[in-house]
ZABA-955967 format. One record per atom (N, C-alpha, C): z, y, x; residue in one letter. Coordinates in steps of 0.001 Angstrom, whole numbers, plus 500000, padded with zeros to 6 digits. Atoms other than C-alpha are relative to their C-alpha. Layout:
ZABA-955967
ZYXA
...
***
This chain:
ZABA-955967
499498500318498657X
073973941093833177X
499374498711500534X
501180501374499700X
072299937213833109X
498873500500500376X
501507499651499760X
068931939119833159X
500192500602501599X
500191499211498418X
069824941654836558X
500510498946500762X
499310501745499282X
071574937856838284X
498873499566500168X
501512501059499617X
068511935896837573X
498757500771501149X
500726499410498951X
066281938812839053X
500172500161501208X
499699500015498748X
068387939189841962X
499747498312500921X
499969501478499396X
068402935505842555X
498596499963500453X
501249499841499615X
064738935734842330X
499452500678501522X
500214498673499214X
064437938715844959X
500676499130501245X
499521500658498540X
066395936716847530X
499532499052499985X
500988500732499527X
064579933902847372X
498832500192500116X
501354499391499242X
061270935633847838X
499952500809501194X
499752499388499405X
062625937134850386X
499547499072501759X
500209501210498778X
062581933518852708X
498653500047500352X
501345499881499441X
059238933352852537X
499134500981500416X
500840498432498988X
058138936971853120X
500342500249501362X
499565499479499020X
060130936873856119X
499237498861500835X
500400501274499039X
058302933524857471X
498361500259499898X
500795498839500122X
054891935712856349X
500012500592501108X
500086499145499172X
055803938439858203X
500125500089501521X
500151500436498829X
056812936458861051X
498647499475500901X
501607500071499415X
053225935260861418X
499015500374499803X
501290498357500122X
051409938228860508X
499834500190501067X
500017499250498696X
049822939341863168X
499238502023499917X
499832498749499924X
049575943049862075X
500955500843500440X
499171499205499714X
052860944053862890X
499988500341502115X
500514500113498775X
051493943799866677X
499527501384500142X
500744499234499845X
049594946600865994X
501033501329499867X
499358498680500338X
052235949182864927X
501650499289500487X
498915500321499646X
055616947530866267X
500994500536499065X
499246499077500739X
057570950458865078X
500119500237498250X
499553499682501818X
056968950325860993X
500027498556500308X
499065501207500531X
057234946321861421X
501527499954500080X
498690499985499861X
060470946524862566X
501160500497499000X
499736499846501325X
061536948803860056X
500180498847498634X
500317501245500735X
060050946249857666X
500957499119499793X
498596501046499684X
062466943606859184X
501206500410499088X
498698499806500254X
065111945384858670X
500390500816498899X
500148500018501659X
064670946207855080X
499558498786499385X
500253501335501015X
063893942819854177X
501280499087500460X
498376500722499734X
067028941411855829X
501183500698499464X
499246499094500907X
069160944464854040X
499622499283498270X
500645500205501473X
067368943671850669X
500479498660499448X
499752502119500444X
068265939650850732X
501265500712500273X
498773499983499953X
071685940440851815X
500765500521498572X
499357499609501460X
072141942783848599X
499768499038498738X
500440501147501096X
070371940356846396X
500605498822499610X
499324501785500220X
071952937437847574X
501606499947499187X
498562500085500705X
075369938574846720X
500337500298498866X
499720499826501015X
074635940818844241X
499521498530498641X
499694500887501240X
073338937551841941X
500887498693500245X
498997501252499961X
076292935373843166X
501292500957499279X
499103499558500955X
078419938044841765X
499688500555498390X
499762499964501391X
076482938431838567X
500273499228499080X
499916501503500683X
076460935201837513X
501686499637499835X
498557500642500128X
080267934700838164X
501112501056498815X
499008499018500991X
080913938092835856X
498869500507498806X
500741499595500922X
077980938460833723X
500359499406498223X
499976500199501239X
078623938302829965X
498896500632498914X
500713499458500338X
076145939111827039X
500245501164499307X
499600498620500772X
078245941671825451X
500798500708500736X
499008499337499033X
080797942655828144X
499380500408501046X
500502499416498402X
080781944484831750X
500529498159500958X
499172501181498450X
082217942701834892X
501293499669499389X
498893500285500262X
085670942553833909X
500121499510498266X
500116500723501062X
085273942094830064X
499692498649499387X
500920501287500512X
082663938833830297X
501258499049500427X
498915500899500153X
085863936741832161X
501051500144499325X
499175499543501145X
088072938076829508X
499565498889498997X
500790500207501929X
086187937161826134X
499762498154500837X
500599501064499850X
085072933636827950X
501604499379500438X
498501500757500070X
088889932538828688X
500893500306498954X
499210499797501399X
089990934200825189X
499495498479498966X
500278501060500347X
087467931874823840X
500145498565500257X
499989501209499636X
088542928833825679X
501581499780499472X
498788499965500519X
091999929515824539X
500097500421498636X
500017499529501443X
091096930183821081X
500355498646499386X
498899501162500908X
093346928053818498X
498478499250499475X
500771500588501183X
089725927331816391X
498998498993500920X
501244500830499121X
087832925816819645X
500162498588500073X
499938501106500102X
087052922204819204X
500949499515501960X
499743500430498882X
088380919946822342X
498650499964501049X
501728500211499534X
084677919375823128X
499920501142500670X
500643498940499521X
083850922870823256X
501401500661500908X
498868499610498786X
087259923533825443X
499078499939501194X
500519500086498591X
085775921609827990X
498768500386500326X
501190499425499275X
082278922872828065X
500784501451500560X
499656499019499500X
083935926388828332X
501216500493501087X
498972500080499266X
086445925327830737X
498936500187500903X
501390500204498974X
083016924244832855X
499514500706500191X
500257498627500022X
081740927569832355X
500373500747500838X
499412498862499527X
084379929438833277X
500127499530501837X
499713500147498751X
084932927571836717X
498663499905500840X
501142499543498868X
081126927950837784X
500195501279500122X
500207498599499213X
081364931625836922X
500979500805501291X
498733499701499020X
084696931642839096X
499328499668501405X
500466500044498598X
083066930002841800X
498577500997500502X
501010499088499528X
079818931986841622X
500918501329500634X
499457498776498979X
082022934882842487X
500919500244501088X
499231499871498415X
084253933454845034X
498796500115501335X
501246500514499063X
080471932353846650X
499679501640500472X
500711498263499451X
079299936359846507X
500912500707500808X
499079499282499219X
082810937346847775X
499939499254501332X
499878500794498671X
082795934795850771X
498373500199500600X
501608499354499533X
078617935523851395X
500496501577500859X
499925499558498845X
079679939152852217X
501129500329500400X
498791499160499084X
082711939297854015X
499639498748500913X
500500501226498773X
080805936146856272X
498818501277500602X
500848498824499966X
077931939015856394X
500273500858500950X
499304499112499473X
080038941582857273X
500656499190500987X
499872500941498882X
081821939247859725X
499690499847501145X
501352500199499140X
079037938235861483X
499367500515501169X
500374498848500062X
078103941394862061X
500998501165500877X
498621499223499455X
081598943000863240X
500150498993502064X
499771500561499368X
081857940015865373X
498843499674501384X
500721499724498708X
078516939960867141X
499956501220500945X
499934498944499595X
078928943561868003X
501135500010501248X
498521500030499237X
082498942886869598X
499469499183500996X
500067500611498960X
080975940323871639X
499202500845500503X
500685499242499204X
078342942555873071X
500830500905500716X
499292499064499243X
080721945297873746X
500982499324501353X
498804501432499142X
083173942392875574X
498624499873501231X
501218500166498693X
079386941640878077X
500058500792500491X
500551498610499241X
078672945031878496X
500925500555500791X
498898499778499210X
081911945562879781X
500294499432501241X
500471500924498769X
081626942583882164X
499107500730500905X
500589499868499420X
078957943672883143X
499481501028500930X
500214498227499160X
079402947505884191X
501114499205500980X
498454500080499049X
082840945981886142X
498913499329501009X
501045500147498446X
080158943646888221X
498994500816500087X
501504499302499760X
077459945933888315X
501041501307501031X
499330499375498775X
080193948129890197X
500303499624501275X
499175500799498707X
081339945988892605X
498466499754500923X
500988501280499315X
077789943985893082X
498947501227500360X
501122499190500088X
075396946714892512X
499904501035500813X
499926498795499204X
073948949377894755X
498657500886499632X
501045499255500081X
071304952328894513X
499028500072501064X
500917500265498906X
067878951966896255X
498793501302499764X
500946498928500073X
065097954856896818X
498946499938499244X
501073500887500921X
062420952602895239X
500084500183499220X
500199500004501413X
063522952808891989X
501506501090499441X
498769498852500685X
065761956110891284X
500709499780498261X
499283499929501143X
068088956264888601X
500654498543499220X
499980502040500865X
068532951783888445X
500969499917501309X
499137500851499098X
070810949876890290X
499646498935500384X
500605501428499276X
069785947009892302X
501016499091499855X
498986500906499866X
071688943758892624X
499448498721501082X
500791501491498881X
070963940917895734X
499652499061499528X
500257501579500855X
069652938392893920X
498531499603500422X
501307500830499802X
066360936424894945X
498916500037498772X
501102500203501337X
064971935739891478X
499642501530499826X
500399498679500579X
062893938806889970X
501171500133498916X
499881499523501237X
064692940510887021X
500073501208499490X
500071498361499828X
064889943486885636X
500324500289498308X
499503500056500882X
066974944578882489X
500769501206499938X
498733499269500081X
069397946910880941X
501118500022499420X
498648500166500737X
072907947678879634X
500061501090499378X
499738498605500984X
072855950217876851X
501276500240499468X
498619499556500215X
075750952038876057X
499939501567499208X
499991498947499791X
076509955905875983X
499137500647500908X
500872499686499509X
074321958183877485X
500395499896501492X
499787500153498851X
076534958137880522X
500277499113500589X
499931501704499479X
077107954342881093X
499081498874499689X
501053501255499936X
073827952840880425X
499532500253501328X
500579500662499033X
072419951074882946X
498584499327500328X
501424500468499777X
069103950143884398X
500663498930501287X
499504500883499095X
069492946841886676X
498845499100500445X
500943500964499595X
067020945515889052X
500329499253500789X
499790500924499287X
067195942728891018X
498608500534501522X
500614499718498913X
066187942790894746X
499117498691500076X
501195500841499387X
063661939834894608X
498970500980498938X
501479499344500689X
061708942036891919X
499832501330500689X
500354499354498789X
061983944904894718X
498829499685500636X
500629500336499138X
060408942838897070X
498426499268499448X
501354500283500826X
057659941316894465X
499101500949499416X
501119498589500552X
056319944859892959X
499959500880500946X
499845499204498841X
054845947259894603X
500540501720498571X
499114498956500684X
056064951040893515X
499300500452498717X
500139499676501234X
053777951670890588X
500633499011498959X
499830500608501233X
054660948367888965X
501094499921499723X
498478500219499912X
058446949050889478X
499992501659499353X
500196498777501584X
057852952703887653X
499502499602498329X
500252500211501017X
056433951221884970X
501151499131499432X
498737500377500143X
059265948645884478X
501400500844500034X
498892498813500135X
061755951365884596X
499854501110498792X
500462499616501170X
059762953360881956X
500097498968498668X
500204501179501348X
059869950166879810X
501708500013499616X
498534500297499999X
063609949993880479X
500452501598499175X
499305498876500683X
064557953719879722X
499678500099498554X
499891500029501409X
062781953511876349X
500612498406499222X
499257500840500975X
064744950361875157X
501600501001499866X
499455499506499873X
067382952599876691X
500229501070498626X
499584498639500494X
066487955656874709X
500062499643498332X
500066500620501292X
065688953971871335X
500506499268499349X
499186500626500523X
068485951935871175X
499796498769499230X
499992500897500659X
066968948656870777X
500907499003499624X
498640501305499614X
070240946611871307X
500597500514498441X
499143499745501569X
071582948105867755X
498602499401499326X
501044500609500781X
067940947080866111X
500125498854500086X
500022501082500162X
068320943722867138X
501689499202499741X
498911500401500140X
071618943125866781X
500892499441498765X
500306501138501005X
071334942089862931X
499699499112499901X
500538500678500150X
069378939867863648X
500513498890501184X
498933500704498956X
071415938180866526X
501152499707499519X
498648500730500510X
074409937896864064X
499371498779499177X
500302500942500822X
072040936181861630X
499868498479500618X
500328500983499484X
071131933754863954X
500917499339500416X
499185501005499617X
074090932579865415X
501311499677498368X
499299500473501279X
075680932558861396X
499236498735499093X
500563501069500377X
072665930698860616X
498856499753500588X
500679500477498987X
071396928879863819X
499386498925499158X
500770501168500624X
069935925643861197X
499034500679499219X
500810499648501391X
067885928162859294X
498574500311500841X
501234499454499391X
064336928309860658X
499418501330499368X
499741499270500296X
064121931452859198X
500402501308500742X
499036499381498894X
066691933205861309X
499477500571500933X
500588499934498314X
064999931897864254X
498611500950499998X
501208498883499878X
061690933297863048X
500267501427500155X
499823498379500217X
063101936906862118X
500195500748501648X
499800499464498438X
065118936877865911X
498662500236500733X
501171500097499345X
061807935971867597X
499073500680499902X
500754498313500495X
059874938662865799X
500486501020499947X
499469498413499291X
061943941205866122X
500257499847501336X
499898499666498194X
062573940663870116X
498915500358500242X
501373499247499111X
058891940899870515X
499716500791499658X
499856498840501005X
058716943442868133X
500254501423501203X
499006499311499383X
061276945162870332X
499031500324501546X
500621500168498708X
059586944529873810X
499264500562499673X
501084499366500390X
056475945723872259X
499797501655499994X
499767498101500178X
057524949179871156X
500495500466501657X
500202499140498600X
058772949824874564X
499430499992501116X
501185499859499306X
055644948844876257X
499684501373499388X
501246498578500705X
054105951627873574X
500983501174500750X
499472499260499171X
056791953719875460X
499807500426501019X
500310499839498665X
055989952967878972X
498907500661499433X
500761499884500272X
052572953263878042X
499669501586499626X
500038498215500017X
053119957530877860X
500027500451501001X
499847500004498780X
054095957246881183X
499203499687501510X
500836501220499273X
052349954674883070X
498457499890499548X
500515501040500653X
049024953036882865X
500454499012499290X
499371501205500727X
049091949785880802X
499746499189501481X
499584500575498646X
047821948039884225X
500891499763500750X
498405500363499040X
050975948336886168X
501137499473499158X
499144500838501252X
053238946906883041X
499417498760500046X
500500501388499785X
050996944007882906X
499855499409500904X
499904500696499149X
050360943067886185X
501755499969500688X
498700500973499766X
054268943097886608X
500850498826499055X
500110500884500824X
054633940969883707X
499588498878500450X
500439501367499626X
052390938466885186X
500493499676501633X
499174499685498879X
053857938967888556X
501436498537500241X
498674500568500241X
057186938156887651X
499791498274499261X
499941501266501011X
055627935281884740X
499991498640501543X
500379500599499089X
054018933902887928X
501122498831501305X
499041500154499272X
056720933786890342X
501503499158499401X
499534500851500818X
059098931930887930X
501667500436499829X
498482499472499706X
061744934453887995X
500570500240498774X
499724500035501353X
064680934815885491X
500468501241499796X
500371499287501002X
065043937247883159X
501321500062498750X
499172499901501465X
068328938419880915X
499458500310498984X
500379499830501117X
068105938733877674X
499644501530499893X
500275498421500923X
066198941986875757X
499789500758501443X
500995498980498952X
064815943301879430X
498880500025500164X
500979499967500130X
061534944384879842X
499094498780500628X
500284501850499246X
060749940774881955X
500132498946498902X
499769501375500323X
062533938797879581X
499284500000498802X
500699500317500946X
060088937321877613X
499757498362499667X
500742501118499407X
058807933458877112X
498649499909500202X
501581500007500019X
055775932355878268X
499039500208499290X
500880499689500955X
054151932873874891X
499944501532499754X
499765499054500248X
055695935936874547X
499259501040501271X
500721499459498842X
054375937227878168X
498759499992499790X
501760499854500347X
050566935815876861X
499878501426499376X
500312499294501030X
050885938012873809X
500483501418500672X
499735498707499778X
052057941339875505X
499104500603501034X
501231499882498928X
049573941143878231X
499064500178499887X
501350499801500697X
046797940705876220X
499849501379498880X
500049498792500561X
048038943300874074X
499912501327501208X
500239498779498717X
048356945936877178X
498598499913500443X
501635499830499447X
044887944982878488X
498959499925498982X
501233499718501289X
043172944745875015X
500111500481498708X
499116500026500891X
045193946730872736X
498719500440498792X
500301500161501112X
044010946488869265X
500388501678499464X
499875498256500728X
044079950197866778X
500817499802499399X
498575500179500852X
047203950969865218X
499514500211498712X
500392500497501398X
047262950381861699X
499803501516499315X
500521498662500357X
045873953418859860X
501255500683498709X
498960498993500405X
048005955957858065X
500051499615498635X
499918500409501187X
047641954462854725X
500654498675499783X
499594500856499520X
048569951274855890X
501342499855500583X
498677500183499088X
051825952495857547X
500220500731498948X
499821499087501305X
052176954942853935X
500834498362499187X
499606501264500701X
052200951235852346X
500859499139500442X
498818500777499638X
054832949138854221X
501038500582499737X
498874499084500870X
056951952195853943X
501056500055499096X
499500500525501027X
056951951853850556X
500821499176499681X
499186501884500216X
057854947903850441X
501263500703500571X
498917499827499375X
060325948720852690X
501053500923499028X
499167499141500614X
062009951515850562X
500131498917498820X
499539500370500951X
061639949378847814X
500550498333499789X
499407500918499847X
062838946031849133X
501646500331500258X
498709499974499762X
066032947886849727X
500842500441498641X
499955499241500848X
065802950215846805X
500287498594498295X
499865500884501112X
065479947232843932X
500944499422499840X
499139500789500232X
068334945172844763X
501517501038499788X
499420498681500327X
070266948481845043X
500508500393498975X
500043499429501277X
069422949439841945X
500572499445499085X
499206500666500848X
070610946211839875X
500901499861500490X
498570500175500139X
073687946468841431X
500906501268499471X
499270498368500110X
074461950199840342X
499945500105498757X
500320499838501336X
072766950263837036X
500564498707499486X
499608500966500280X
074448948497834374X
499068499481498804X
501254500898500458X
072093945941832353X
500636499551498901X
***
């Protein structure tokens, strides 16, 4: 049980740095869709790792299971023949392995938490935001199937939901700034975040961050998966549309200095607007089929390993 603990411990801390790697790889540019994946098997994989070696360590024994090793290690501390000495080393013992497993029990039910709790707040916005999008919002010929809203600044975003209460939401200064191809293409960008349900893909990674906003880490994973995200549903539009009319409303909008909710096809930062622009007007070859065979893999088996030492017993 010490041996599958130490490995797990291992496995989550290699985990920090593959993810600060993968954040500045610039291959996953090329295929959006298996990085992402990726992500989100290497943020699954640490989560099992991390807990599973905070709970082996707090129950691992060399001859017992889980429940046997704190048995035999408080028989022995209460054994008539144990010096005073060796009391207290095995008193010391017993209250790291106690705390190692209050640490794995409080890791995931903060996890899980996190997780419950960012979700609830989204649903709590989205709700907001259909009640004003009723009141405020109206339908315009320009852009069928979206809802406009009077607002000056460009923006242009959506509210995913059910198939019958998502929302496409443009703003009437990005009306009056695109002309009608580059406001089809922005609507194509929108229905596939729509249809692909990026708001659940990123939404791990939006609990992590606000559970652990000091971890540069975090911030990298959020920041690579949003563009991540944006990315794939350019490769969306991009079935639809030219890439031309996506990019020149991109720069349009960058130009004009308009704002931009979160996770809509606009909202990007300025770095993030370079890099999607240049990708639409000079896109690079997606990564070849052996190449997307091999992340795969990792991926199955960054989830699959930590998995495994928690099922199998050692």
């Amino acid at each position: 049980m010490i041996a599958a603990a130490l490995i797990l411990a291992l496995f989550a801390a290699a985990c920090i740095p593959a993810g600060s790697a993968l954040a500045a790889a610039r291959w996953p540019r090329r295929s959006p869709a298996v990085a992402i994946v990726l992500w989100q098997a290497l943020g699954l994989g640490w989560g099992l790792a991390a807990v599973g070696a905070l709970a082996g360590f707090g129950a691992a024994d060399e001859r017992s299971g889980v429940a046997g090793g704190a048995f035999a290690l408080v028989s022995r501390v209460l054994g008539q023949h144990a010096s005073a000495g060796t009391r207290r080393v095995l008193a010391g013992l017993l209250g790291l392995r106690l705390l190692a497993l209050a640490a794995g029990a409080v890791l995931l039910l903060v996890l899980c938490w996190i997780l419950v709790a960012a979700f609830a707040t989204v649903v709590r916005a989205r709700r907001r935001q259909r009640i004003l999008l009723s009141l405020l919002a109206h339908g315009d010929p320009k852009v069928p199937g979206a809802l406009v809203v009077d607002h000056p600044a460009a923006a242009a975003y959506c509210v995913p939901g059910l198939r019958s209460s998502s929302r496409i939401v443009i703003s009437a200064g990005a009306l009056d700034l695109l002309d009608q191809a580059e406001l089809a293409a922005v609507i194509a960008h929108e229905r596939a975040h729509l249809r692909e349900r990026h708001d659940l893909v990123l939404l791990p990674f939006i609990a992590l961050l606000r559970a652990f906003r000091w971890s540069g880490v975090a911030r990298e994973a959020h920041a690579a998966v949003a563009l991540l995200v944006e990315m794939q549903a350019d490769d969306q539009a991009l079935r639809q549309r030219p890439a031309r009319e996506l990019a020149t409303a991109l720069l349009r909008v960058g130009a004009a200095g308009g704002v931009h909710p979160p996770n809509g096809a606009l909202a990007a930062a300025d770095g993030q607007v370079a890099a999607r622009v240049s990708r639409l007007l000079k896109p690079a070859p997606r990564l070849p089929v052996a190449a997307v065979a091999l992340v795969g893999v990792v991926a199955v088996a960054t989830v699959a390993i930590p998995a495994a030492f928690l099922t199998i017993p050692f």
